[in-house]
N, C-alpha and C positions, 0 to 999 in steps of 0.2 A: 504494500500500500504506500500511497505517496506520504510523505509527512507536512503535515498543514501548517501553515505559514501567519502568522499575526497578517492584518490589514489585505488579506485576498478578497477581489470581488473580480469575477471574470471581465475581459475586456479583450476588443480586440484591436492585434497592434499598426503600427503603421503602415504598415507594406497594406493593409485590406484596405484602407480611405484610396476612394477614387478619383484619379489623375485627369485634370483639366487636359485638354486633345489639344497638342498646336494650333496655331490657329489665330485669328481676329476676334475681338471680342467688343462690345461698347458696354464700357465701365462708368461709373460713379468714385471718382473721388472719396474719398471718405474722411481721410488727413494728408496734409503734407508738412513736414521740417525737415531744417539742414542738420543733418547729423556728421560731426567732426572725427575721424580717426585719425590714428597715428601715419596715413598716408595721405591723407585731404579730409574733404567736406564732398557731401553726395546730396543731394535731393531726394529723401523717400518719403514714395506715392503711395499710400496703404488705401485697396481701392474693394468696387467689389463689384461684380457682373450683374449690369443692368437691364439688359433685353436675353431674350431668345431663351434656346436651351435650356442653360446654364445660368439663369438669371438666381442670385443671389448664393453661385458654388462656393464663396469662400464664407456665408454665416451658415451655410450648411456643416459644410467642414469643419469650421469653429465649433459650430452646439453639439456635435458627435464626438468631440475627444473628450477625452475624461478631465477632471475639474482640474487634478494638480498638474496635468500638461498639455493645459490649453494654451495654443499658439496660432494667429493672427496667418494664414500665409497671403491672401493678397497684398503682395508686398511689392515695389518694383525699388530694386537700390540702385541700381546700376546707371546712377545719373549724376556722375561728376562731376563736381563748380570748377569751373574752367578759374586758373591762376593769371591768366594774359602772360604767360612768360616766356611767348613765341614758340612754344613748343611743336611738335606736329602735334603729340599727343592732347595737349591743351587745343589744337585747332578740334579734333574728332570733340572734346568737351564741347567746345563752342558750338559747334555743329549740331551735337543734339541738344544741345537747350535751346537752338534756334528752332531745330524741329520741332521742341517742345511745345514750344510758344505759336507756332504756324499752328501745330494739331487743336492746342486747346482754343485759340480764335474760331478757327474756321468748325468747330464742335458746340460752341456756346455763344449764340447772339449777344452782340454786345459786346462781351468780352475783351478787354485789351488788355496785354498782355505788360505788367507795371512791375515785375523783381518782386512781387511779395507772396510768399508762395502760402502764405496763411488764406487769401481770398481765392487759394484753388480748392477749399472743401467745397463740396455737391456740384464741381463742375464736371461734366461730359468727357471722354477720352477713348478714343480708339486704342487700345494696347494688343498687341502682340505678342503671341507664345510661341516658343521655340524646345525642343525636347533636348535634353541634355543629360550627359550620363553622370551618377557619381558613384560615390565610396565610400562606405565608410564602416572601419577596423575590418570584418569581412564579409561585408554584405555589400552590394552591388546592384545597379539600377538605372532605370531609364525616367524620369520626368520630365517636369515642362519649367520654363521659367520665363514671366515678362522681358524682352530684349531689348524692346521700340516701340513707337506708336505712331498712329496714323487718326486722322480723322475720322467722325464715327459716320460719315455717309460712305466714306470707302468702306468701312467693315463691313455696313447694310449691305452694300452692294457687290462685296466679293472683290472688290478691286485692290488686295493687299498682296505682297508677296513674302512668304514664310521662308525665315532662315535657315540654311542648314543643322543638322544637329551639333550642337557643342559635346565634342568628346575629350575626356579623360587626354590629358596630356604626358600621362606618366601610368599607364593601365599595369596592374598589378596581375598577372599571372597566374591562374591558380592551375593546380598539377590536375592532369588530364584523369577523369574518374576513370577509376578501376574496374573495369568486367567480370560479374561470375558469368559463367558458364556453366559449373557444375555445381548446382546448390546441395547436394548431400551432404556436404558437411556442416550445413546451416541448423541449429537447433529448432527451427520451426517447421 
């Protein structure tokens, strides 16, 4: 018999919550702030699917995990604040916060686009999924994660184009399974 464990209540784990499909989506805003690490400052968009489908999959997701590791993933970080310090890669920064700004104008009447990224709760946004593989200690896998965005009448209308997948730049190897053949020796 197993031996019972203080604070068990069945759950199931992460690999079973189902995975957002690459893709175009028209989102809702929910929050934005600059958050600072030790390599810059980023823009994160914590948003959540407003039409179709998939319309609210990420407070779906949210109310299905269990209470002590409940976590947030409509999240997009991957939006650099450009340093102006001629770089290329400071140019690709610039670049998509210009696109940022083109998407959420041409997504929300009215709208002009003024550096303050507090007046972008409940605005509109075309975002982008792209499937990316990770890792982790030894478990392995295939998801999606926000890349870009695009305006939400291209997403309505199918007129977006999906990234390639992002794969693992350093894949870990694991040794090729072993074959029976002969299970007689097998206790069962």
């Amino acid at each position: 018999m197993i031996p019972r464990f203080n604070n068990f209540k069945p759950e199931k784990s992460a690999s079973s919550r189902e995975i957002l499909p690459a893709g175009g989506y028209v989102c809702k805003i929910l929050k934005a702030e600059i958050q600072t690490n030790d390599w810059g400052s980023q823009l994160v968009l914590s948003f959540d699917i407003s039409e179709g489908e998939y319309k609210d999959f990420f407070k779906t997701d949210y109310n299905s995990q269990p209470e002590d590791r409940k976590k947030w993933r409509g999240v997009w970080r991957r939006i650099n604040i450009p340093t102006d310090d001629g770089s290329q890669e400071d140019t690709w920064r610039q670049n998509k916060i210009k696109n940022l700004a083109a998407c959420l104008q041409d997504s929300n009447a009215g709208y002009v686009w003024d550096w303050d990224e507090t007046k972008l709760k409940d605005k509109a946004l075309g975002i982008l999924f792209r499937e990316f593989e990770w890792e982790m200690e030894d478990r392995s896998g295939v998801s999606t994660e926000a890349y870009s965005c695009t305006d939400i009448d291209s997403v309505r209308a199918g007129k977006f184009k999906i990234a390639k997948r992002r794969e693992l730049k350093h894949k870990v190897t694991a040794p090729a399974p072993t074959s029976v053949t002969d299970d007689s020796d097998l206790p069962f």
